[in-house]
C-alpha positions, 0 to 999 in steps of 0.5 A: 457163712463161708467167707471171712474177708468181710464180715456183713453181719458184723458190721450191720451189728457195729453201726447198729450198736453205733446208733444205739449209742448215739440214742443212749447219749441222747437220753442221757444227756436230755435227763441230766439237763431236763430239756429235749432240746439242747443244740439246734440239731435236736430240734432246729424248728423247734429251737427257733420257738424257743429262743423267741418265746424265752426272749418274751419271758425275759420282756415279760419278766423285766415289764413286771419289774418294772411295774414295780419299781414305779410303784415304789417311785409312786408309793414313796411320792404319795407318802410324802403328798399325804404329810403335805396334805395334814400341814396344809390342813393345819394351815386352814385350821390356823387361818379359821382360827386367825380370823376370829380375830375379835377373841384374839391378843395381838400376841395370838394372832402373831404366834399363829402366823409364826406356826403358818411359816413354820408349817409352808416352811416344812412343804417346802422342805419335802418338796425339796427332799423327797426322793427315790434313788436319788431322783427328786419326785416333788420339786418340779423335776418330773413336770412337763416343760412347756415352750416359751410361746404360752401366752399369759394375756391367753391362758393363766394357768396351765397343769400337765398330768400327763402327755405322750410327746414323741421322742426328740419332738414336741407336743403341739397344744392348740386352745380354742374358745368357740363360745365365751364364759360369762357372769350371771348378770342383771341389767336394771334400767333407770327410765330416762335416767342420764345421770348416775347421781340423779334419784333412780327412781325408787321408793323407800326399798329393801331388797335381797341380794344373792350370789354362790358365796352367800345371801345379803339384805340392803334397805335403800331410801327413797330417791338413793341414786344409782352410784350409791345402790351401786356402792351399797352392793360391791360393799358387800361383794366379798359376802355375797360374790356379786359386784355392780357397775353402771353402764350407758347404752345409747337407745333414742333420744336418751340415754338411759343408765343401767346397772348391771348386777354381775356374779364375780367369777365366771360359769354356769356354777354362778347366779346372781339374783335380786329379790325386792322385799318392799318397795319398788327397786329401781323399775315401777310395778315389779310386784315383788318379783325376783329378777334371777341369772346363771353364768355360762361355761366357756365352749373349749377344744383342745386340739379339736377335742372338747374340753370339759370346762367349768367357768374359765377352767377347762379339762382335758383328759385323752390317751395322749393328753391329760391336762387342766388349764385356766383362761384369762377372762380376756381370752375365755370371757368377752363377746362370742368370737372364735379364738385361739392360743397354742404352745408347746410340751416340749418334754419332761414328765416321768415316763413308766415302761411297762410292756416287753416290747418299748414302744410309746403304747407300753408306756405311760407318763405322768407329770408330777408338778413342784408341790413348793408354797410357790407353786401350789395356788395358781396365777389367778387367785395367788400362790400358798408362799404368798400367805407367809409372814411379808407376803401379799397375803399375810394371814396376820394381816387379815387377808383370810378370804383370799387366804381361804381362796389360795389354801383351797385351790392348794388343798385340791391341788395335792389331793388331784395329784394324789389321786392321779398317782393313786388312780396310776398305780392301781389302774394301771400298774397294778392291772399291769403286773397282773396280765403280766403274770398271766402272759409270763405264765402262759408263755413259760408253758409254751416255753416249757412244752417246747424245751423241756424234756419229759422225764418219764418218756426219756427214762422209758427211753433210756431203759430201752436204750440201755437194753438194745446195748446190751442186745447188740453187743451180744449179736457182735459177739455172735456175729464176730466169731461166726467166721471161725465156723470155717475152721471146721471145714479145713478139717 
């Protein structure tokens, strides 16, 4: 090489060792932090990925936290329904007890009814102190509110477990009966019998009457009247759950009376039947034969879906709606004639965010009814404070099968309640935190394949890098002090 103003080699070396750096800050930087993508020059595809799949680990992360926390909401309410569930318990073996009244002081009897108000007074007290956080669970501040367009002369009850209500909106529920409930019924026809009071034609008799509450025996004499089978029956109404009352129907020239022998709730869980044992029981020749019905079950949609019903009680369980309601019988009973009653869930309920992304689908909400003795019951056969000491139902006062009726119906509250929460946070919580922690797997691996550095491949790399310096470095060297060769030439 003869020239000296520009060294060529030299400056190929200077940038090459310039890069070499460059790749040796890389590799140092990517093992000290151990990702391989530090700033959007290292990758900028590859960044944009990234971001968005951490942005989903974070979601996913904070989906199962959240499921979580409300099974915590869930556990802490399901412990306290379970204490409330022994005191009611306690109150039925206290009303068991109350009415073997005939082995029982005075003093007895008053002293259960004074442990009965002690036991509601401490459902009332859970009620009111059951809390999560500082949030109420069992006081009626997790119910769903309805609008003030329910009409009570339609539907007597209503219970929301759960409800998807749109955001700053209401739920429209439409009730329609399509077919009415009925009793199970007898008609007997007195020939030619106008007069209840008149002989109903009958022979000395005994019959056996039979209803879902239990089985009674009535012996009649011959000629007893229609009022007074009528009477005999609805004496005994509580034991067999079956009542009678007369009726006319114009058919010709006489108007025969008839007694129609009814079941005294409504549904296809009712029947009455009428067994005569001897005798003729109103009609002549029956031979002994047994004259049997079945109640029916009302026919419901609920907005347009078929509800399943028992008797006036109907059941709807959807993705968007899951509620109970129970219908007047003037509503869900009576003759066959399509109608209808709507109102509004207008919000309310305890709403569960479970997915990374908020949207109506990644939730779910559930109602949690007040479980105070003022609720639990319901409109049709009473609520549980009635049973106190003063109420409409006081246990000392020997009101025990409406008290039986009241306790059931709370007894089952508590439990469906119970199960719903239960049925919430194994089906639907637990599940969820499950698939959860196999999407938080998966996308951190996708994550970690994208960002990450691979150690092994970097430290090969810096080694290599590490070498190339010090190569270069030495080709500058050479490359530096080839110019001087031309001193040889000046001799």
């Amino acid at each position: 090489m003869s020239r000296i103003n520009t060294n060529v080699p030299a400056l190929q070396a200077i940038g090459r060792l310039s890069n070499i750096h460059l790749d040796l800050n890389t590799r140092l930087e990517r093992l000290s932090t151990g990702l391989r993508i530090n700033r959007g020059k290292d990758d900028p595809a590859g960044l944009i990925a990234s971001e968005t799949l951490r942005a989903e680990i974070h979601g996913i992360g904070q989906a199962i936290d959240n499921s979580n926390r409300a099974i915590n909401v869930i556990s802490t309410a399901e412990g306290a329904l379970n204490e409330v569930s022994a005191l009611l318990l306690g109150v039925r073996d206290l009303l068991v007890a109350t009415a073997n009244e005939g082995a029982l002081t005075s003093e007895e009897i008053a002293a259960n009814q004074l442990e009965i108000d002690a036991l509601l007074s401490s459902i009332d007290r859970i009620a009111n102190n059951t809390t999560f956080g500082g949030l109420k669970l069992l006081d009626g501040h997790r119910s769903y509110t309805l609008s003030s367009n329910l009409d009570p002369s339609d539907i007597a009850s209503v219970a929301i477990f759960s409800a998807r209500v749109p955001e700053n909106s209401v739920r429209n529920v439409v009730v329609q009966v399509i077919q009415s409930a009925q009793t199970a019924q007898i008609a007997l026809v007195a020939q030619e019998q106008s007069d209840p009071a008149a002989p109903a034609h009958t022979s000395a008799t005994t019959i056996e009457i039979a209803g879902s509450t239990g089985t009674e025996t009535l012996s009649f004499a011959s000629g007893a009247t229609l009022d007074e089978i009528k009477t005999a029956i609805n004496d005994i109404r509580d034991v067999t759950g079956v009542s009678a009352v007369l009726s006319t129907v114009a058919a010709g020239p006489a108007t025969p009376v008839t007694l129609l022998i009814n079941s005294t709730r409504y549904g296809s869980d009712e029947f009455v039947s009428v067994k005569p044992i001897s005798g003729n029981f109103i009609e002549a020749g029956n031979n002994g034969a047994t004259i049997d019905d079945i109640g029916r079950d009302a026919s419901v949609l609920i907005n347009g879906q078929a509800a399943a019903v028992r008797g006036l009680r109907a059941d709807l369980r959807s993705t968007g709606l899951d509620m109970r309601i129970y219908l007047t019988p003037e509503f869900g009973g009576g003759t066959d004639v399509t109608r209808s009653s709507s109102f509004d869930i207008t919000g309310g309920g305890s709403i569960f965010q479970l997915t990374p992304t908020v949207s109506p689908v990644g939730q779910v909400s559930i109602g949690i009814d007040s479980i105070s003795t003022a609720n639990l019951g319901n409109n049709v056969v009473g609520h549980l404070n009635t049973l106190v000491s003063g109420g409409a139902n006081e246990v000392s006062k020997g009101n025990f099968i409406a008290a039986q009726e009241i306790l059931s119906d709370a007894i089952n509250q508590v439990a469906v309640l119970r199960g719903r929460l239960g049925s919430l946070q194994k089906n639907q919580l637990q599940t969820n935190i499950n698939s959860q922690q196999v999407a938080l797997e998966n996308v951190t691996a996708s994550e970690s394949a994208i960002r990450d550095a691979d150690i092994a491949e970097e430290v090969a790399a810096l080694t290599r890098a590490q070498i190339l310096v010090q190569s270069t470095q030495a080709t500058l060297l050479i490359a530096t002090n080839a110019p001087s060769a031309v001193l040889s030439l000046l001799g």
